[in-house]
C-alpha positions in Angstrom: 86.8 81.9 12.1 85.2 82.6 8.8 85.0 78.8 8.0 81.8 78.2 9.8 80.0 80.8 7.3 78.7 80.0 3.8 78.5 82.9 2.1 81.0 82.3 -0.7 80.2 78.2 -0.8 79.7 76.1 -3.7 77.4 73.5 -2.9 73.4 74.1 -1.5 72.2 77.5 -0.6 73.9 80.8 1.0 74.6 79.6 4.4 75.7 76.4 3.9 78.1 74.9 6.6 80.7 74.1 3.6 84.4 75.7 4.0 84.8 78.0 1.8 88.1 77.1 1.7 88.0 73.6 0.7 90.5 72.5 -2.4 89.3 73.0 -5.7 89.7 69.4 -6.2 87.0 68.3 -3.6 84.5 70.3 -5.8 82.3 69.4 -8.7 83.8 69.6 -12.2 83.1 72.0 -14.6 81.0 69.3 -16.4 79.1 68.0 -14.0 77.5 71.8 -13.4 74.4 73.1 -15.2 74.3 76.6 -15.6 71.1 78.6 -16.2 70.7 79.6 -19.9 70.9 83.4 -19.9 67.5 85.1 -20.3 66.6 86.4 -24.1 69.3 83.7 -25.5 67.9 81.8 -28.8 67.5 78.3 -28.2 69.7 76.4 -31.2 67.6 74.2 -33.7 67.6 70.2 -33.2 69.9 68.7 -35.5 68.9 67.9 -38.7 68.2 63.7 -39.6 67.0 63.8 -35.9 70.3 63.2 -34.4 71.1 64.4 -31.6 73.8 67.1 -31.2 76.9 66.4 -29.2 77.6 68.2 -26.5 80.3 70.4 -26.1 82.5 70.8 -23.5 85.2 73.3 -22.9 89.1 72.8 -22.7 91.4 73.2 -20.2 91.2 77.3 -21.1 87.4 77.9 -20.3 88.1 75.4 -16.9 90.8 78.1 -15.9 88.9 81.2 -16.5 85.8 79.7 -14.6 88.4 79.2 -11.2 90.2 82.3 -11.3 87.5 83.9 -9.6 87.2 81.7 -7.1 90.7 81.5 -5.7 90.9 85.3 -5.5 88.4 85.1 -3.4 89.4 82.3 -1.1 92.9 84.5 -1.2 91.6 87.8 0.0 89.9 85.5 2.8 93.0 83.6 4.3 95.1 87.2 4.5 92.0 88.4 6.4 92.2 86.1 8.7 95.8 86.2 9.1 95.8 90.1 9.8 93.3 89.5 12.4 94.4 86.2 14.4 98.0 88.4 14.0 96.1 91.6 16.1 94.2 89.8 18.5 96.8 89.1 21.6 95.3 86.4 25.3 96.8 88.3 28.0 95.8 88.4 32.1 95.6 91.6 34.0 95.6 91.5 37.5 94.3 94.6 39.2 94.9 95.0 42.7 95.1 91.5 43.5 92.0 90.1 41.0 93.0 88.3 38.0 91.0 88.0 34.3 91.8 86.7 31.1 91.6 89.1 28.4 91.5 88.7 24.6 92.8 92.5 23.2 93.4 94.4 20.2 95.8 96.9 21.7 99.3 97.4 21.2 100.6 98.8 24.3 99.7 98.4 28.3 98.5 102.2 28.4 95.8 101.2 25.7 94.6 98.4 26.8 93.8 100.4 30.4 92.4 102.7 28.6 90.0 99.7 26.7 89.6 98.4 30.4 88.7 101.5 32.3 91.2 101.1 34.2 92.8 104.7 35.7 96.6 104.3 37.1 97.7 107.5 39.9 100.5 108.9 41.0 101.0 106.4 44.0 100.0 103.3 41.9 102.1 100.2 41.0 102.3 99.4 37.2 104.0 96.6 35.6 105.2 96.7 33.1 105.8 100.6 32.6 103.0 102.5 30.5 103.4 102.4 27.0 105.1 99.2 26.4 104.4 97.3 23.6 102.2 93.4 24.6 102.1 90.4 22.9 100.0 86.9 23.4 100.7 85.2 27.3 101.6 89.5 29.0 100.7 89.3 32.2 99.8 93.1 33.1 99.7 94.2 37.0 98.2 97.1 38.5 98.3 97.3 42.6 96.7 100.6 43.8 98.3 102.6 46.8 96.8 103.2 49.9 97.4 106.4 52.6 98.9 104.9 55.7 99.2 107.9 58.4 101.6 106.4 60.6 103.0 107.0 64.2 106.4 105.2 64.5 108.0 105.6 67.8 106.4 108.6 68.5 106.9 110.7 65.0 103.8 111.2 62.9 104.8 110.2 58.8 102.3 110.3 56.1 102.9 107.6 53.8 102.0 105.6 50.9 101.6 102.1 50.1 100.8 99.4 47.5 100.4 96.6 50.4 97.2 95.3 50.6 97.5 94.2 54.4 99.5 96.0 57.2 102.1 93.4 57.1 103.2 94.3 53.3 102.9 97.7 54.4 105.5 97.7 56.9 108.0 95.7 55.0 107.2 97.9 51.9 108.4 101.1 54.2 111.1 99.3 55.6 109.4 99.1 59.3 110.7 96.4 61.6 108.0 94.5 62.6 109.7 91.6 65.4 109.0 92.5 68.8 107.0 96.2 68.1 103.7 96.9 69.0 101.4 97.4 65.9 98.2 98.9 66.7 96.4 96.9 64.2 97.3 92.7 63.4 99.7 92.4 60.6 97.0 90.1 58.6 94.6 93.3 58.5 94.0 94.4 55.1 93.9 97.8 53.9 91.3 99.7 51.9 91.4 102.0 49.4 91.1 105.0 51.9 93.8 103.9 53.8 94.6 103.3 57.4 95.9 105.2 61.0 98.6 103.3 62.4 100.9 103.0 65.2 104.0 101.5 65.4 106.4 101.0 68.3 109.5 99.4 67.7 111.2 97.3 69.9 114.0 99.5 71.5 116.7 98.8 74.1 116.9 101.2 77.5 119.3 101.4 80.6 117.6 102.1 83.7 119.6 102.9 86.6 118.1 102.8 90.0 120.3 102.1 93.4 123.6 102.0 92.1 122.7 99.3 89.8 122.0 99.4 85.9 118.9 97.1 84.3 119.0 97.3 80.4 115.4 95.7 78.8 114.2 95.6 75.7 110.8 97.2 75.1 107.9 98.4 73.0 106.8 100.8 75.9 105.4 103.9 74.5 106.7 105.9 78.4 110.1 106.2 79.7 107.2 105.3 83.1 106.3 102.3 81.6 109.9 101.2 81.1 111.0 101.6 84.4 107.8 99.8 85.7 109.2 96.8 83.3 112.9 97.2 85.2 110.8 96.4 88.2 111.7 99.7 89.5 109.5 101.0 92.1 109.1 105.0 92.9 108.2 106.3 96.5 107.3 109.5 97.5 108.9 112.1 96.4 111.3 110.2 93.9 111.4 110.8 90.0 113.2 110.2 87.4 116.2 111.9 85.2 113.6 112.5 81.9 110.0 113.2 82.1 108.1 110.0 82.9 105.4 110.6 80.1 108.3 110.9 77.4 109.1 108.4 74.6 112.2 106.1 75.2 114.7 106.1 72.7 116.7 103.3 71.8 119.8 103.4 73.6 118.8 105.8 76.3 119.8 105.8 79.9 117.1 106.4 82.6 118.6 107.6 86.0 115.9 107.0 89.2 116.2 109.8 91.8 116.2 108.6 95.1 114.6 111.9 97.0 114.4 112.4 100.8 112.9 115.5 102.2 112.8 117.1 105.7 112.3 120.8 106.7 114.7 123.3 109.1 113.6 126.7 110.7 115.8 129.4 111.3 115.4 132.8 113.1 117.3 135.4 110.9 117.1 139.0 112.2 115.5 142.1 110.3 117.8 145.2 110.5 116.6 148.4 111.9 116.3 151.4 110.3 117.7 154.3 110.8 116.0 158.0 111.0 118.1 161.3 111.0 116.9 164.4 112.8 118.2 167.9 111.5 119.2 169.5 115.1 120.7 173.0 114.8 121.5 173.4 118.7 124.4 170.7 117.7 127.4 172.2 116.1 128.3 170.6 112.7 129.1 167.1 112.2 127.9 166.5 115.6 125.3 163.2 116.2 123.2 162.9 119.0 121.5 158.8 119.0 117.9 159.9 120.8 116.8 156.0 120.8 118.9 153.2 119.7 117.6 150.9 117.4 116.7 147.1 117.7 116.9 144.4 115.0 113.5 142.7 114.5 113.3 138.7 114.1 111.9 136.6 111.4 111.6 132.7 111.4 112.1 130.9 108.1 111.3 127.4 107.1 113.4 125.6 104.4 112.6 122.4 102.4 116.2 120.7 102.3 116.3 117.5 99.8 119.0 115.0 99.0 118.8 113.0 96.0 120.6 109.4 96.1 122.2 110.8 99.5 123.5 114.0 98.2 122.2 117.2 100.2 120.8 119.6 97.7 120.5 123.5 98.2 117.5 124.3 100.9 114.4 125.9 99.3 112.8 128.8 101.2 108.8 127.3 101.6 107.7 129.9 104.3 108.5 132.8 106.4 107.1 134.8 109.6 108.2 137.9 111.3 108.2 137.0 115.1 109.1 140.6 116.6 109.2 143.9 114.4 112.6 146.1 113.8 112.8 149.4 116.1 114.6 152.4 114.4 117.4 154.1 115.7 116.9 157.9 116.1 119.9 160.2 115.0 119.9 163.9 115.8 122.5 165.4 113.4 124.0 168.9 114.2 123.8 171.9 111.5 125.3 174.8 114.2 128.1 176.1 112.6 131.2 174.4 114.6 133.3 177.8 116.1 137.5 177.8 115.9 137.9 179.9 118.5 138.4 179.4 121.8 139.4 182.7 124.1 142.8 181.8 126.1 144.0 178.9 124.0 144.1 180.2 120.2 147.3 181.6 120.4 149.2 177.6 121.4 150.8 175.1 119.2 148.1 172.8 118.5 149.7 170.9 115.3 152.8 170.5 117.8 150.7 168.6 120.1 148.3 166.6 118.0 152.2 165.5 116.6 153.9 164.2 119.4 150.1 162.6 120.9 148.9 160.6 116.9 151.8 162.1 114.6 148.9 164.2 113.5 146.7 161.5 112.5 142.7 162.1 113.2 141.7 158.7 113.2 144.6 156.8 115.7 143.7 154.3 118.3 146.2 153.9 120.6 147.1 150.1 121.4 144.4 149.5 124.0 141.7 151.4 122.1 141.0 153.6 124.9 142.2 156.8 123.4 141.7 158.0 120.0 141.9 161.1 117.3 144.6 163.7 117.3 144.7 164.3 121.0 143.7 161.0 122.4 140.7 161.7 124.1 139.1 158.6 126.4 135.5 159.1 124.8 134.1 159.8 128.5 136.3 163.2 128.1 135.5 163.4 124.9 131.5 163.6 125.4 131.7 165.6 128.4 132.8 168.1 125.9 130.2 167.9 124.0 131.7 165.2 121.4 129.2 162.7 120.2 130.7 159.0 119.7 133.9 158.6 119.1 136.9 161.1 119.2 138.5 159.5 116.5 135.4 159.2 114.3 135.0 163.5 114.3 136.6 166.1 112.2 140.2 167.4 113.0 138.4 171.1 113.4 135.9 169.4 116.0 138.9 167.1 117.7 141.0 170.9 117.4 138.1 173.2 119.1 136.9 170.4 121.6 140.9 170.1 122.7 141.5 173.8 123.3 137.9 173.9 125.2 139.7 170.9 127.7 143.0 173.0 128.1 141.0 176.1 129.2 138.9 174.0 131.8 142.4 171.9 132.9 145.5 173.7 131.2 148.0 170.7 129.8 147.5 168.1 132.3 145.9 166.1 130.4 148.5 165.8 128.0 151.7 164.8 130.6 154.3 164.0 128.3 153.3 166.2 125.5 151.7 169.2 126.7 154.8 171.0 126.9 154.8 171.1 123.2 151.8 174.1 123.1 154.3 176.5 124.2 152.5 178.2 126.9 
């Protein structure tokens, strides 16, 4: 490196192209150089007889002391050299896929990117690691990443990558690429800003339709999509087990709904009301029906289904009232009921009402034409002034409306029991 310059040469003028660090033997000798005579020196007299003086020439001391400087010099030049060949290191950096030769003077890969300009991020690639130490042939890497915002299979993933196309990408994030549907081609290269992509892998899906089962394999981003691939064909009203517009999942079963609709109509009847009347010309717990009621009449309309044959629940899808409820009118008696009766107070009721019910208000008798505690027929029994049914009234009532009939009839109507009242 330094050889080429002739600053410290020996031959010609500064800038010579002699090596400076040629042997001392491929120099001129001592003798052979003439020196300048210093400046002020005397000049010695001619010899005397006019003979010349001999020269003199200088022993192997004054040869020495002339070199001494010289070699120092061409020492302090060659350790130079050394130091500096030692420092300067030929590697090749390749950043983010571009390759250059370098010749550097640093001592580790973080100083060198420093000399380079070169700035490494959280989501870069380096190798090898910052900080280590390089020497002559390194080869020094750096692969910057790139944002992918990914769909795969339907789930959104921000991720990062060194990959310079989309195919490094996937196999970098573990993404299986055989059979999927990449929305962009796997050769596609990625910039620095990154990319959107989609990914659906291949997944495997049961579809059962008809009492049959079809499994496919399929990218399909619809469970729709996939039963279109079964060659499955919906009609009408028919669906599907999962919403058509969902994603399929690998391994999933798909069940088509065979639906059949019709519609019935039914009359149903409306009950009446019914609207109570104080009435105080009617003794106590006495009823009086002034207009009987009528049930009114509504027709209803029901969507009945069966899905794959089975008969679902019917839905109520209309209804219209064909003939309007009529209330029933109730006059209800608040006359205090009397317990006297002239000519019959003084008899053994509670013998009688025991021998005709065993003193039970509410008997029937076996053909339900008699009832309470005397067995009224309810024609007697409302020719009295009952209302309904004998055995529906209070025992005061049945008592009061009993002694009323012995008055008009005496114990006739009682036959076999009559004889208990003791009159």
């Amino acid at each position: 490196m330094y050889g080429t310059h002739g600053a410290y040469g020996t031959h010609g003028t500064p800038g010579s192209s002699y090596d400076t660090y040629a042997p001392a033997y491929e120099h001129p000798t001592v003798a052979d150089v003439h020196f300048p005579r210093q400046a002020g020196a005397p000049v010695p007299p001619p010899p005397p007889d006019g003979h010349r003086r001999r020269p003199h020439r200088p022993g192997p001391a004054g040869t020495v002391r002339r070199l001494l400087p010289r070699a120092l010099v061409v020492a302090f030049l060659a350790g130079g050299t050394t130091a500096f060949v030692a420092k300067d290191k030929a590697v090749e950096l390749t950043v983010d896929g571009h390759p250059r030769a370098l010749h550097t003077f640093a001592d580790d890969v973080t100083e060198l990117l420093a000399d380079q300009g070169v700035e490494v991020g959280a989501h870069d690639l380096l190798a090898p690691a910052p900080g280590t130490a390089l020497t002559s042939g390194d080869e020094i890497t750096v692969r910057y990443g790139r944002p992918v915002r990914l769909t795969l299979d339907g789930e959104r993933h921000e991720v990062w990558t060194t990959g310079r196309t989309v195919g490094e990408a996937l196999r970098q994030i573990g993404v299986r690429a055989e059979g999927a549907y990449l929305s962009a081609e796997r050769s596609r290269r990625i910039g620095r800003e990154g990319l959107t992509l989609d990914v659906r892998t291949e997944r495997s899906v049961t579809v059962m339709a008809d009492g049959r089962a079809r499994t496919v394999r399929t990218n399909a981003a619809t469970v729709g999509e996939v039963v279109a691939a079964a060659g499955i064909t919906l009609r009408g009203e028919d669906t599907l087990s999962v919403p058509a517009a969902g994603f399929p999942r690998d391994g999933q079963t798909v069940t088509v709904l065979r639906i059949t609709g019709s519609q019935e109509v039914r009359e149903e009847a409306i009950p009446f009301a019914v609207r109570r009347t104080d009435d105080p010309a009617l003794f106590r717990g006495s009823e009086v029906i002034e207009q009987e009621g009528r049930p009114g009449l509504r027709r209803v309309t029901y969507a009945v289904r069966s899905v794959n044959g089975v008969r679902q629940k019917p839905r109520l899808v209309g209804s219209e009232v064909v003939r309007e409820p009529e209330t029933r009118l109730v006059r209800v008696g608040t006359k205090p009921m009397p317990t006297s009766v002239g000519g019959a107070d003084h008899l053994d009721w509670p013998a009688l009402a025991a021998c005709e019910s065993g003193g039970r208000p509410g008997a029937v008798d076996p053909s339900g034409t008699y009832g309470g505690l005397y067995q009224f027929d309810t024609r007697t029994w409302q020719s009295l002034g009952g209302s309904g049914r004998p055995q529906d009234a209070p025992a005061t009532e049945q008592t009061l409306r009993a002694k009323k009939l012995y008055v008009q009839r005496g114990a006739s109507p009682w036959p076999h029991c009559g004889a208990r009242l003791g009159g």
